[in-house]
SERO-4910 file (N, C-alpha, C, O; in steps of 0.05 Angstrom, whole numbers):
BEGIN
 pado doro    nc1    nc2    nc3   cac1   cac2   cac3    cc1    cc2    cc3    oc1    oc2    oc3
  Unk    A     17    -24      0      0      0      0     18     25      0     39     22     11
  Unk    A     13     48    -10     14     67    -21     23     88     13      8     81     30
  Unk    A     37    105     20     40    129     41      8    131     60      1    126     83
  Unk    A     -5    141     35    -32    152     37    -46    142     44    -68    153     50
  Unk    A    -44    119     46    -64     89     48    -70     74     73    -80     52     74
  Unk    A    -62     92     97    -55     86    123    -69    108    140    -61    131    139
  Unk    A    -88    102    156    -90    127    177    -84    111    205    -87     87    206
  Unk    A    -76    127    226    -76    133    251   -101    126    265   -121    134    254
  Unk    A   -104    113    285   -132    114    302   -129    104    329   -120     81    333
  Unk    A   -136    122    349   -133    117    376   -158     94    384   -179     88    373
  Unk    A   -146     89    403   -173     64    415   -176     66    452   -166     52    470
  Unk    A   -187     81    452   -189     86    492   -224     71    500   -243     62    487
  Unk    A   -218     74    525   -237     62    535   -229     66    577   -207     62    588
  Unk    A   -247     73    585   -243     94    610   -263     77    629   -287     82    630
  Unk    A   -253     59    643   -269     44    665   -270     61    688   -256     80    688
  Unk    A   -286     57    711   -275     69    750   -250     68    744   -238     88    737
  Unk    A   -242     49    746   -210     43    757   -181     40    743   -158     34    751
  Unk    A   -195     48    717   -168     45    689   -170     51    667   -184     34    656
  Unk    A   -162     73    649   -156     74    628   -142     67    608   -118     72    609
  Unk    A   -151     52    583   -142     40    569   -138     56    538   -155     68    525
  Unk    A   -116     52    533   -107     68    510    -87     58    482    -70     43    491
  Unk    A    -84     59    460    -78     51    429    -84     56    419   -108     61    416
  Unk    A    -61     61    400    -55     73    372    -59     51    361    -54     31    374
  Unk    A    -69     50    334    -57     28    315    -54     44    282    -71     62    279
  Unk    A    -46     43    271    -46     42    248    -49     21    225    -33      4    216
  Unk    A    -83     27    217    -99     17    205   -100     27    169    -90     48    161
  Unk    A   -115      7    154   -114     18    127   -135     41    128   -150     44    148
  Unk    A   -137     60    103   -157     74     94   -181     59     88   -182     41     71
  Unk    A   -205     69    104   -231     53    101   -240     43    120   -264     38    122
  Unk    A   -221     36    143   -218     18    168   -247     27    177   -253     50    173
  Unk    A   -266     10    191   -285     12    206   -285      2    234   -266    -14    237
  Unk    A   -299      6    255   -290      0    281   -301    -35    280   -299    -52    297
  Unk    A   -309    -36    264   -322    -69    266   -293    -76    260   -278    -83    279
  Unk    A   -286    -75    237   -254    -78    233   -235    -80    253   -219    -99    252
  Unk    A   -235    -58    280   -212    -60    294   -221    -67    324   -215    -60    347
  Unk    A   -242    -86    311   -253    -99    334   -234   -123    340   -223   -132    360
  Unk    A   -235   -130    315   -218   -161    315   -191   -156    300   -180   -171    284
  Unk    A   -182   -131    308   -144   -124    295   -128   -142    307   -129   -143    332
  Unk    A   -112   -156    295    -94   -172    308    -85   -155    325    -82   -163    348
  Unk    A    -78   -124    320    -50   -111    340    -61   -108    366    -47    -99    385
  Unk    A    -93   -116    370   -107   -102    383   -100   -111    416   -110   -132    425
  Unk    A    -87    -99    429    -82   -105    466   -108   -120    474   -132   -116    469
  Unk    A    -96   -139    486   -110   -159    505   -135   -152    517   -157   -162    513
  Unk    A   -129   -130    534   -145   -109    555   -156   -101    540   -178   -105    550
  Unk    A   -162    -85    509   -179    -69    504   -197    -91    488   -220    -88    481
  Unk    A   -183   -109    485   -210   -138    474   -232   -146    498   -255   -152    494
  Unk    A   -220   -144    526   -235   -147    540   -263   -126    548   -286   -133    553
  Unk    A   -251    -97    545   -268    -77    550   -285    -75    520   -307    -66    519
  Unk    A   -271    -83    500   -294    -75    475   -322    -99    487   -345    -91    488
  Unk    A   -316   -124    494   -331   -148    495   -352   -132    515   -376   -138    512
  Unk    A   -346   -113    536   -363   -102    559   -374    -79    554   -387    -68    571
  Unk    A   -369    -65    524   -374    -35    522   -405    -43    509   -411    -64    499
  Unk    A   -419    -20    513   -449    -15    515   -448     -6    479   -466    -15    464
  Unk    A   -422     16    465   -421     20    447   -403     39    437   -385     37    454
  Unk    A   -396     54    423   -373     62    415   -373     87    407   -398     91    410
  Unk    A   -365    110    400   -364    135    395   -331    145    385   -309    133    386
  Unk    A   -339    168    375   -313    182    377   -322    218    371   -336    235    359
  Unk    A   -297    212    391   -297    251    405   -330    254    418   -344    274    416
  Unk    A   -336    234    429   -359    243    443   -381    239    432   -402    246    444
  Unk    A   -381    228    410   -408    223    396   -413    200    377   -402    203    355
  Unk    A   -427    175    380   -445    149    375   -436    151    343   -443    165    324
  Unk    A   -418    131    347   -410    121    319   -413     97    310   -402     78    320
  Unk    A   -430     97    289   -439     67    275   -418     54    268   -400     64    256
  Unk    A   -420     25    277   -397     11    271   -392     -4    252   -380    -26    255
  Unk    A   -400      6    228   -390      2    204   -386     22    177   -387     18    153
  Unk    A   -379     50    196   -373     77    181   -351     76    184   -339     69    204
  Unk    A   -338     85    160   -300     91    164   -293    113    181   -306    132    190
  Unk    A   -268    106    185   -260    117    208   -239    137    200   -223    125    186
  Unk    A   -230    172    204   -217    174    189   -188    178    204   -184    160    221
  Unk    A   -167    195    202   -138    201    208   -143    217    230   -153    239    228
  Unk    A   -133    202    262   -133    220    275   -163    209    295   -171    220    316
  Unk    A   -169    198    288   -202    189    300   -193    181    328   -174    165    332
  Unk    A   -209    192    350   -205    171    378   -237    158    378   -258    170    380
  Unk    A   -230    129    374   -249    108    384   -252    106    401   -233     94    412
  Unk    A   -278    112    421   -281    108    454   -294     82    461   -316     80    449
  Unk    A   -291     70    469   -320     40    483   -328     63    505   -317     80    519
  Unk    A   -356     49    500   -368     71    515   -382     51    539   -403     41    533
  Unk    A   -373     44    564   -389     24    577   -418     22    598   -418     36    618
  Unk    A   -436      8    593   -453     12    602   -466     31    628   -453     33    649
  Unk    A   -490     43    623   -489     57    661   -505     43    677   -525     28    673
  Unk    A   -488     54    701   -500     34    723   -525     41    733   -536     24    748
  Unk    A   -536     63    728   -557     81    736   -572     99    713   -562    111    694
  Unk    A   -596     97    720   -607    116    696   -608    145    709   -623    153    727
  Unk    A   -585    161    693   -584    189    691   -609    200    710   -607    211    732
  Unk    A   -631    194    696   -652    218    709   -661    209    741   -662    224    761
  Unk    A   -667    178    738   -668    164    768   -644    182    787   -651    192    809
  Unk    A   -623    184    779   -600    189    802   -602    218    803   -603    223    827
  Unk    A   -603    233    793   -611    265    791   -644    267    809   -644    283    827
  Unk    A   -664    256    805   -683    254    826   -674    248    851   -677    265    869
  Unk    A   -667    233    854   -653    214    881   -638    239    892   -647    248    913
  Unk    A   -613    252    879   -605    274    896   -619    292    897   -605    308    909
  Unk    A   -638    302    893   -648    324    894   -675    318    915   -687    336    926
  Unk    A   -682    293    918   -695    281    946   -666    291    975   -671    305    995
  Unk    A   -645    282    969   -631    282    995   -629    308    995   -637    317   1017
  Unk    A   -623    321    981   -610    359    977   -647    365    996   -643    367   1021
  Unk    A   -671    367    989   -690    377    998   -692    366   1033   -713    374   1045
  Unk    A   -677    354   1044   -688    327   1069   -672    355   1077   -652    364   1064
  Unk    A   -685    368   1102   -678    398   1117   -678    386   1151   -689    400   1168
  Unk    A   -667    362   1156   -661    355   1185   -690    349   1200   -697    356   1222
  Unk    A   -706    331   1180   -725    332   1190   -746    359   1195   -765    355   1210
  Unk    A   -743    383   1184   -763    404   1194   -777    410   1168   -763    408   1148
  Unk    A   -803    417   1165   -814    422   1148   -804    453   1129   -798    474   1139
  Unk    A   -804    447   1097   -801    472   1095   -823    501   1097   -847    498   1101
  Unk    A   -812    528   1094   -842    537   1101   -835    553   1069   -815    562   1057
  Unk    A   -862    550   1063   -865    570   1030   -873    596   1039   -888    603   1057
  Unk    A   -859    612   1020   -861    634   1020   -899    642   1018   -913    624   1009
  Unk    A   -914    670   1027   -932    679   1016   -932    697    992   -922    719    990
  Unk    A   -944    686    978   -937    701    947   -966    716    935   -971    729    915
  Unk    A   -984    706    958  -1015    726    943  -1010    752    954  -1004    770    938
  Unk    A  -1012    757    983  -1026    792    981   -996    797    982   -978    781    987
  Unk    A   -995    830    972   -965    841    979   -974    872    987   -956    888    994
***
């Protein structure tokens, strides 16, 4: 293959407890289905692709069979343990809990 015929592509994946990171240099066209099963591909990040929920790059849901271009960071994106809005209710129950005392509302009719 040709200079040109080669791009760059990072491969991270960001657990609690460890970040995982690679380069590989892949052909032009490469899709992440592709560098699912790259030979060069680290041990560890075979394990985290097998656990990721799904994949992105720079932050945003990438179909895994769109090319990928020069420079691309591939993220595994892994499942949540909590649904976003459940846990944002939930704190905003403890934030309101005032030591047991009732709150008092303001009077807002006569002024």
């Amino acid at each position: 293959m040709e200079n040109g015929s080669w791009i760059s592509v990072e491969i991270c994946a960001a657990w609690p407890d460890h970040v995982l990171r690679q380069t590989l240099r892949v052909p032009v066209g490469s899709t992440a289905l592709q560098l699912k099963s790259h030979p060069d591909l680290d041990e560890a990040l075979r394990l985290a692709w097998r656990q990721a929920s799904a994949v992105g790059v720079f932050g945003r849901l990438w179909p895994m069979r769109e090319p990928l271009h020069d420079g691309d960071r591939l993220e595994l994106w892994r499942p949540l343990c909590a649904d976003p809005k459940e846990a944002r209710r939930a704190l905003a129950r403890l934030k309101n809990v005032d030591a047991g005392a009732p709150r008092r509302r303001r009077d807002r009719g006569s002024g």
